[in-house]
N, C-alpha and C positions, 0 to 999 in steps of 0.2 A: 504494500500500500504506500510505506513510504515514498518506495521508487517512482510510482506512478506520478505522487502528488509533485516531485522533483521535475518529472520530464513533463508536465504540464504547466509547471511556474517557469520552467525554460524554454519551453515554445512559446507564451503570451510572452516571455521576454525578448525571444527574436524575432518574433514577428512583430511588438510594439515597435520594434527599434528599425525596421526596416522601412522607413519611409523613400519613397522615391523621389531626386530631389529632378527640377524639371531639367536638369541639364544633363541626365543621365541619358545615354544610346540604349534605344529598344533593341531587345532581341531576334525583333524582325528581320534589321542587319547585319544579323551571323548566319551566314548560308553556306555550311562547308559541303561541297559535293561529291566528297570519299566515302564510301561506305564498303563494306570489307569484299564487298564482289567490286570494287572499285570505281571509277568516276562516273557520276550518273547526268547524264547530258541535260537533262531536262533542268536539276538545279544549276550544272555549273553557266548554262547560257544565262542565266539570273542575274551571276556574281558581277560586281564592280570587279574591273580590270585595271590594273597603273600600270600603264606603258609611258617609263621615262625617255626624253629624247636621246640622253646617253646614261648607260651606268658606269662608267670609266671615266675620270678627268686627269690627266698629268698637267701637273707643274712646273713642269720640267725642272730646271736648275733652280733651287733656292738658297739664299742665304741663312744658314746657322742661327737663328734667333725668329727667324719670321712669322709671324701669324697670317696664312692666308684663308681665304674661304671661297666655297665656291656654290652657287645654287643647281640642284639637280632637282631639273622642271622635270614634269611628270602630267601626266591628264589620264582622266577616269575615262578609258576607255569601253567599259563593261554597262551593264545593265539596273545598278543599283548604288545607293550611296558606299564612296567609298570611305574606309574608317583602319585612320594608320591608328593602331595602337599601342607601339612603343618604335625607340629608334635605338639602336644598342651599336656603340662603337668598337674594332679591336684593340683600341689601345686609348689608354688617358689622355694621349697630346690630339686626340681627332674630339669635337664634339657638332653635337645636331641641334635643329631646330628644326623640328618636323609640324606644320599644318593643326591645329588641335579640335577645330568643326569638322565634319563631314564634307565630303568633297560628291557633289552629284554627277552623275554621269554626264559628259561631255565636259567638264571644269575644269580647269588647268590648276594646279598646284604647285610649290617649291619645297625643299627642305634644303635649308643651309646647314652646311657643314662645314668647320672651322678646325686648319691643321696647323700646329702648334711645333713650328722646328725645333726649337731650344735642346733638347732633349735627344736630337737624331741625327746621322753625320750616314752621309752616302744613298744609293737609293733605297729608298723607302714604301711601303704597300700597306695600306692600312683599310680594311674593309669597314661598309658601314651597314648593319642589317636592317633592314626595315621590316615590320612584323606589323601584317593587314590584313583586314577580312579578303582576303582575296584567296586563288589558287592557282601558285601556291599560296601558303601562309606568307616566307621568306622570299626580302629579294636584297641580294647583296651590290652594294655600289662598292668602287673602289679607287681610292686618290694615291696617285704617284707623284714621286718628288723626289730630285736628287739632289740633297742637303749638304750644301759644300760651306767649309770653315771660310769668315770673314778674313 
């Protein structure tokens, strides 16, 4: 009995607590089209698409100390709103600024990305992952730079 009245004062507690605030993304916008017999055409024509104009930028020759940055446009080329939901760098000296509304189909988008030489000497490859309702989930950009001592 006791247990019962425990997992009933803790269900009215997370569900009191679960309010929805309006700025949250519906569920609607999570369309993945894997399923264990594999890609099912009918959801994946649905999904939002990002097709960037390049995922590869070099810098060619930089100077030892420099902060460069560079934007990697992109447009919702698919069927439904697109929604980046996190941008994850390989290394501390790269960082991002990815889009944080929905992006509707046909929209054009940026995320800046900022590489930070101080720290690197010779060429350099630093990937930048982006993780979005899409499919796939991953799409990897990546900045070159050959960081030469002042």
């Amino acid at each position: 009995m006791q247990k019962i009245s425990i997992f009933i004062i803790s269900l009215f507690l997370v569900v009191g607590c679960g309010k929805k605030k309006s700025t949250e993304i519906g569920v609607e916008n999570i369309n993945n089209p894997a399923t264990a017999e594999g890609i099912d055409p009918a959801r994946a024509e649905k999904m939002p698409v990002i097709t960037f104009e390049k995922i590869v930028h070099d810098f060619g020759y930089v100077t030892k100390g420099e902060r460069l940055s560079y934007n990697f446009k992109f447009k919702n080329t698919g069927n439904s709103d697109l929604i980046i939901s996190y941008v994850e760098s390989s290394c501390g000296c790269t960082t991002s600024s990815p889009p944080k509304a929905p992006i509707k189909p046909g929209d054009s988008g940026e995320i800046k990305v900022t590489f930070d030489s101080k720290t690197k000497s010779g060429i350099t490859e630093n990937q930048v992952m982006i993780v979005a309702n899409t499919y796939p989930v991953k799409t990897v950009l990546t900045l070159i730079a050959d960081v030469k001592n002042p």
